[in-house]
C-alpha positions in Angstrom: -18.9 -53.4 -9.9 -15.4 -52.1 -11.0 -15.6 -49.5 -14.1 -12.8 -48.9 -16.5 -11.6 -46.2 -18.9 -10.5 -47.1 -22.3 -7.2 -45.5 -24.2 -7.4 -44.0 -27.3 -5.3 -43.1 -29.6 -1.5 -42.3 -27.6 2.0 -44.6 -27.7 3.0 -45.4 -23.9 6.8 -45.3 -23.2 9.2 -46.8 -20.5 8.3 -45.0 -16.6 10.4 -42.4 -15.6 13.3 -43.6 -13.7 13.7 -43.3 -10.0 15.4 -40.4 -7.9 17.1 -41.3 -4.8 15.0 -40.0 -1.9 15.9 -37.2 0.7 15.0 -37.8 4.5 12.2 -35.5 3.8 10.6 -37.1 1.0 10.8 -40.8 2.8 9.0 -39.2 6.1 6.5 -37.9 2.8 3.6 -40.5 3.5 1.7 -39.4 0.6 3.2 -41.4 -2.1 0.5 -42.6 -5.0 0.8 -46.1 -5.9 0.3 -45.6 -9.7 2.9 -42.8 -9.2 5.5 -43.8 -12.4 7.7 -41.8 -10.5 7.9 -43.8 -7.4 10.6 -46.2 -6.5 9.5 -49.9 -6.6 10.7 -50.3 -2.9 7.9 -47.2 -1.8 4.7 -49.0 -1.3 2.1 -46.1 -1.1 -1.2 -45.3 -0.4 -4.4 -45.3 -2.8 -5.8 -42.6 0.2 -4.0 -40.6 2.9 -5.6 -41.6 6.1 -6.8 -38.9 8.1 -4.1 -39.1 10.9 -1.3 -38.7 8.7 -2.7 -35.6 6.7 -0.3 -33.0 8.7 2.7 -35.5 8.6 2.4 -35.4 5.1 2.3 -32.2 3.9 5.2 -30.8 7.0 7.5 -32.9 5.4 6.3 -33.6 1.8 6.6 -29.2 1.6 10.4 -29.4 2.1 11.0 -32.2 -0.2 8.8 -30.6 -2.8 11.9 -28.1 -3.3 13.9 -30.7 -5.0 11.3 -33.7 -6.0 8.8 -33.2 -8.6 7.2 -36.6 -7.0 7.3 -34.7 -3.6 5.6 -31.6 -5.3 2.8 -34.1 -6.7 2.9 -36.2 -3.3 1.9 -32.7 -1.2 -0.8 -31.8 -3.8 -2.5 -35.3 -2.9 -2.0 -34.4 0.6 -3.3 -31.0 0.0 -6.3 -32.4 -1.6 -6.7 -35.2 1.3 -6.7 -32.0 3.7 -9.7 -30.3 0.9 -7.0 -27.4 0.4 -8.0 -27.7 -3.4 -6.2 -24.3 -4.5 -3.1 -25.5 -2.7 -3.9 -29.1 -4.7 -4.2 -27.5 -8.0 -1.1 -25.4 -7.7 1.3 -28.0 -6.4 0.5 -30.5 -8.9 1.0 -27.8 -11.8 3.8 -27.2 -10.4 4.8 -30.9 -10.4 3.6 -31.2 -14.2 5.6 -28.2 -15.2 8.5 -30.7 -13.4 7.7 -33.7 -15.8 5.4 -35.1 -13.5 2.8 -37.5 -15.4 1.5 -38.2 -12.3 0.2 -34.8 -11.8 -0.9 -34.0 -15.3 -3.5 -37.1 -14.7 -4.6 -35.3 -11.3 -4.8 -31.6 -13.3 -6.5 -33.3 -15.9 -9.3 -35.1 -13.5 -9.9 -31.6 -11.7 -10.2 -30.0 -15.5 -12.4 -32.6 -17.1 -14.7 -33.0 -14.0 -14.5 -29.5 -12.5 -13.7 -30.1 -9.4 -10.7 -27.6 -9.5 -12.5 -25.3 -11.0 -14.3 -24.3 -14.2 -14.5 -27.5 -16.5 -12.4 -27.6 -19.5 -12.7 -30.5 -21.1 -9.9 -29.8 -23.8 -7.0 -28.1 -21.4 -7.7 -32.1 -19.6 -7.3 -34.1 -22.9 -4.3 -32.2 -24.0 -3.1 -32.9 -20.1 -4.0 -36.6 -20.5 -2.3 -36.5 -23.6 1.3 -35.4 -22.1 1.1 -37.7 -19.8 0.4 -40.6 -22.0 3.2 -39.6 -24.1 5.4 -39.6 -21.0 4.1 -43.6 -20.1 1.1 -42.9 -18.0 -1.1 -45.8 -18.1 -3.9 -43.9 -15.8 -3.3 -40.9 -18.4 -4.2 -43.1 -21.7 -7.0 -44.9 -19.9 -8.9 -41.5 -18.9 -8.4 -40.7 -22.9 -11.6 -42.3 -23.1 -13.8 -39.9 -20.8 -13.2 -37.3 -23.3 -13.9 -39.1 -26.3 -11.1 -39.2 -29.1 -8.9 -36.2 -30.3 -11.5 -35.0 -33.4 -13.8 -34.0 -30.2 -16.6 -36.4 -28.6 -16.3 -39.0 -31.0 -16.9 -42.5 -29.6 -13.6 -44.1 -27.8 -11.5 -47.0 -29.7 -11.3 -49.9 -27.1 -9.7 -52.2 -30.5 -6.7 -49.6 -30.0 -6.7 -49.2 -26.0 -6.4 -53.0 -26.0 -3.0 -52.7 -28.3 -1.5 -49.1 -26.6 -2.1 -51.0 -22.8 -0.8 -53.9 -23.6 2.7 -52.6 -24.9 2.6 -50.5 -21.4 1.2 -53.8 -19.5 4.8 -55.5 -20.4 6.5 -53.6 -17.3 3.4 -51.8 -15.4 1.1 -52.9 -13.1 -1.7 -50.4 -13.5 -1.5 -51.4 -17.1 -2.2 -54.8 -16.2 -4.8 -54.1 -14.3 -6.9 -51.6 -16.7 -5.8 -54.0 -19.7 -7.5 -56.8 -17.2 -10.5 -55.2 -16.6 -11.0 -54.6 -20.7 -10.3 -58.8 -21.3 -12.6 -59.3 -18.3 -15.5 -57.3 -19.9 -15.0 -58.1 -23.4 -14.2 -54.2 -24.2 -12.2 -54.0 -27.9 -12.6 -57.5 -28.2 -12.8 -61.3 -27.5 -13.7 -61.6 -23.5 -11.1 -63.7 -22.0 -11.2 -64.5 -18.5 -8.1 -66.6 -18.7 -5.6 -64.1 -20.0 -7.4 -61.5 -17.4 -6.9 -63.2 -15.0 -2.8 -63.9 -15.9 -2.9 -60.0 -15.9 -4.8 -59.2 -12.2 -2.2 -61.8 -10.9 1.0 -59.7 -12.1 -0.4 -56.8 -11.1 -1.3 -57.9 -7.8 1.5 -59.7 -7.2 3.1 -56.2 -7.3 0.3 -54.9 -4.7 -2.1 -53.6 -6.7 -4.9 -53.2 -4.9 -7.4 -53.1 -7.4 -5.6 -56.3 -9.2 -5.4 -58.2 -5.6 -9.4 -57.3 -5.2 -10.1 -58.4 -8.8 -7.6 -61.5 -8.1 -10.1 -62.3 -4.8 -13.1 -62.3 -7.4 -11.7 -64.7 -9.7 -10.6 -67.7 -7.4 -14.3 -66.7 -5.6 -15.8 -67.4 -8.9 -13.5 -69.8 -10.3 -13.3 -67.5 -13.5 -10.2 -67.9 -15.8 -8.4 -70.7 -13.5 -9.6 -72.9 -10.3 -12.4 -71.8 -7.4 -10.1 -71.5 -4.2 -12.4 -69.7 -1.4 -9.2 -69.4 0.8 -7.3 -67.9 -1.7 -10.0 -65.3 -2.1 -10.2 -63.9 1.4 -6.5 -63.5 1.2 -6.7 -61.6 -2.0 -9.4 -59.6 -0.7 -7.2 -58.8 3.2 -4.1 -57.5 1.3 -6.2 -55.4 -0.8 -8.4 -54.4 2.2 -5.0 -53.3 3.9 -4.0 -51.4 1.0 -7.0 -49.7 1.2 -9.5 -51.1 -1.1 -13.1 -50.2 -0.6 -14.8 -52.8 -2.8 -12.2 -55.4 -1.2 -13.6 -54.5 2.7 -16.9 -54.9 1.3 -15.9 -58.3 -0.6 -14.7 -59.3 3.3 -17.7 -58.4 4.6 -19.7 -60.5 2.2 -18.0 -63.6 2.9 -18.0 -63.3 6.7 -21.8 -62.6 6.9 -23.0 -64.3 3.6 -26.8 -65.3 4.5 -29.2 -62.1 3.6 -32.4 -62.8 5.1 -35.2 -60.4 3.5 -39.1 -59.8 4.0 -42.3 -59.8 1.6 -41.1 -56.9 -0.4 -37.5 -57.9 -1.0 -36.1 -55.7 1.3 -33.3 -56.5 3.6 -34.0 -57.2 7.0 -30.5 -58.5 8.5 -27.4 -60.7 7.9 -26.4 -63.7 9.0 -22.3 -63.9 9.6 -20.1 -66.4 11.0 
């Protein structure tokens, strides 16, 4: 079951434009899909694979020097590689740069603790920069710190309005703005205009969109039941990466479960 975050109370502007890319920073394999800083023609990766760990950081070191999106990019590959100190201190780095990008990832380690010491309010004021600066991921963790006056109960009403101005041009505004039709969050549940928003965001890659664009034509929610068009949602997302998109697969190819007295799985049948 996907979750979602709501936004609060923050204004989204325009994504930051693109810089042209140095030989360096295209051999950098650790570029984030939700990056606003990433060109439209750099695909991405929701998680560095194992085997391209040490590409990523020999040549995402050198670009760093000159690309705040390389200085975020090496902190993701630092953090695939559990160098968390390194993490932590290229992506401040980055976010002393401008990067939004990065003040989501400082945020995360801040409000979870993963980085360190939890501190809640040094990660809303870094969610809060970024949101400023057109961060759809930034506005949508808002939520997981409650509003601004301090653990007061989210406004999903208002994280409808703030995503859907950023939903215009961005697709992981589309697809969190989805997810809130989808569940009814701030409002009216309406699979139909969810559904409009999984497809533009998948039809930019997304891989959450694409799996949540595999779900709908499975289920025939907000438009027609296609079964083929499912499984091809659900590849392109499991190529991007998708966990809940393999499993999806996995379901379809092996759909009988066959269980004993007390309910309890016993085995699969697949085709």
């Amino acid at each position: 079951m996907r979750t979602y975050l709501c936004a609060i109370f923050l204004a989204l502007t325009s994504p930051v434009a693109a810089h042209a890319q140095s030989a360096d920073l295209v051999l950098c394999v650790a570029a984030d899909p939700s990056d606003p800083d990433k060109p439209a023609d750099v695909k991405g990766v929701p998680e560095i694979a194992a085997a391209d760990i040490a590409t990523a950081i020999k040549f995402c070191r050198p670009a760093a020097a000159s690309s705040r999106r390389a200085m975020f990019a090496l902190g993701r590959a630092y953090a695939a590689n559990r160098q968390t100190a390194e993490a932590i201190a290229a992506w401040r780095k980055a976010a002393d740069k401008g990067s939004s990008a990065a003040m989501v990832e400082l945020g995360v380690a801040y409000g979870t603790g993963s980085g360190g010491a939890r501190d809640e309010a040094r990660a809303r004021k870094l969610f809060e920069k970024a949101a400023q600066a057109g961060n759809p991921r930034a506005v949508a963790n808002l939520a997981a710190l409650g509003s601004a006056g301090g653990g007061a109960p989210a406004r999903p009403a208002q994280a409808r309005m703030l995503l859907g101005k950023a939903a215009e041009t961005n697709a992981e505004a589309q697809y969190q703005l989805g997810l809130m039709l989808s569940n009814g969050s701030g409002g009216e549940k309406d699979d139909i205009a969810a559904r409009a928003l999984f497809e533009k965001a998948a039809a930019q890659n997304h891989p959450g969109a694409l799996e949540r664009m595999g779900a709908f034509a499975q289920e025939g929610r907000g438009g027609p039941k296609d079964k083929d068009a499912a499984k091809a949602y659900y590849e392109r997302a499991a190529a991007l990466g998708d966990e809940d998109a393999k499993k999806a697969l996995e379901r379809l190819r092996c759909p009988y479960a066959i269980k004993d007295k007390q309910g309890k799985l016993v085995t699969t049948l697949c085709f």
